[in-house]
C-alpha positions in Angstrom: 74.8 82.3 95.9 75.4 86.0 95.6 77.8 87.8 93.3 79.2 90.0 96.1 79.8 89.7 99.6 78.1 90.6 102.0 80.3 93.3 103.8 79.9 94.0 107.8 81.6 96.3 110.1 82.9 94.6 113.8 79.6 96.0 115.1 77.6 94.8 112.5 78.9 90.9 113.2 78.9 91.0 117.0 74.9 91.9 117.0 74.7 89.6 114.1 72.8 86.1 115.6 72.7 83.2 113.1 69.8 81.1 113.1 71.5 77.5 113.0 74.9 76.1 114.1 78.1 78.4 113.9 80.9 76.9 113.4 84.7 78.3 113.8 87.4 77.1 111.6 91.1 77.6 112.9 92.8 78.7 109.7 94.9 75.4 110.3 92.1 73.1 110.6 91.2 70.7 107.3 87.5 70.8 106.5 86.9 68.1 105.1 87.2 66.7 109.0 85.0 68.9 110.2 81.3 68.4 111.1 79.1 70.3 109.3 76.2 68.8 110.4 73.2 71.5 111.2 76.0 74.5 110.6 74.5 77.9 108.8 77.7 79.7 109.0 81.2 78.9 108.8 83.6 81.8 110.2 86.9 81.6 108.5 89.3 83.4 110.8 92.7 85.4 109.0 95.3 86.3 111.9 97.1 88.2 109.0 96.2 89.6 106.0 99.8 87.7 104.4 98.2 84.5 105.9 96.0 83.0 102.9 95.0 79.3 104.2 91.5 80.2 104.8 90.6 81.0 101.2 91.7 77.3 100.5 89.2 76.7 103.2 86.3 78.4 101.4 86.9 77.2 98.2 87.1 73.2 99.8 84.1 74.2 101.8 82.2 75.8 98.5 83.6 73.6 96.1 84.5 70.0 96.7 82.1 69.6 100.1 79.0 71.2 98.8 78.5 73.7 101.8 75.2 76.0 101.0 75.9 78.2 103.9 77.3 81.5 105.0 80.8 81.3 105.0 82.8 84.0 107.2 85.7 85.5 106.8 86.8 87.3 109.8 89.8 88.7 111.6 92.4 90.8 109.4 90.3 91.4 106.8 91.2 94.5 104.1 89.2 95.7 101.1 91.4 94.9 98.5 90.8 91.1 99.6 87.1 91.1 99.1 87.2 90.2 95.5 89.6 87.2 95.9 87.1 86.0 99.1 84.1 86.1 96.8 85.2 84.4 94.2 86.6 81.6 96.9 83.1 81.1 98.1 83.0 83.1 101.0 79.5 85.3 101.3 80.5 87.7 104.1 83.2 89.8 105.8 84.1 91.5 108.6 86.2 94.3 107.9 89.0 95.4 109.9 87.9 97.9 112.5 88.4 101.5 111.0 88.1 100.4 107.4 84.8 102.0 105.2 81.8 99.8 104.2 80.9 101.7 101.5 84.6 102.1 100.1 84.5 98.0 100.2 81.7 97.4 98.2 83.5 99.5 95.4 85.5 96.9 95.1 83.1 95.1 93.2 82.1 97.9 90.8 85.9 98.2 90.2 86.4 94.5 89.3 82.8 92.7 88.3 84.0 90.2 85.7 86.7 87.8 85.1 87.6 85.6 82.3 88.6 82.3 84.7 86.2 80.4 86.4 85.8 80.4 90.1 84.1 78.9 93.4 80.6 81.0 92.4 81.3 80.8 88.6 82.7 77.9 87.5 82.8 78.5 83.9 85.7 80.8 82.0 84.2 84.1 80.5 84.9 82.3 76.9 82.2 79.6 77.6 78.9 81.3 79.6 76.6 82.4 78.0 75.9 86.0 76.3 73.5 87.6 79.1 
């Protein structure tokens, strides 16, 4: 899994076909119900950026079902929630229309390492490994 997100404007996902089944999660749906039978990509849908159900979502889908696939966060998506979607297991975003790329992927230069474990690194800082 990668470290950081892959970040995509609204163009970017619209000419974006996945090879595989899509599937679209209502941010009310449980996961554990769905199907996931033959699905690539999961797209995780936030009506509001004060709504936070789908990074429960993720981190279910990531952590306790094993999905290996893209997961999606799309819909009212702002840079300063990138971090938090990474590290619930989510591997792209589509950023709210008018927002900067390249002013995104900052984000992750800003805040690369954390001392809790998470959905991509389960471990706390205190028990990895010196790199």
């Amino acid at each position: 899994m990668n470290k950081t997100l892959n970040i995509l404007s609204a163009g970017q996902h619209e000419a974006d076909a996945a090879t595989g089944r899509v599937l679209q999660l209502p941010n009310d749906a449980d996961p554990r119900e769905a199907d996931l039978t033959g699905v690539t990509r999961i797209e995780l849908h936030f009506p509001k950026f004060t709504d936070g159900r789908a990074y429960s979502q993720a981190y279910l889908l990531r952590r306790r079902l094993g999905f290996t696939g893209d997961i999606r966060a799309t819909g009212d998506v702002l840079i300063d929630q990138l971090v938090q979607m990474q590290r619930t297991g989510f591997t792209s975003a589509v950023l709210k229309e008018g927002k900067d790329v390249a002013e995104a992927q900052r984000q992750f230069e800003r805040f690369a390492d954390f001392y809790q474990g998470d959905a991509v690194q389960p471990a706390p800082h205190f028990v990895r490994a010196e790199a």
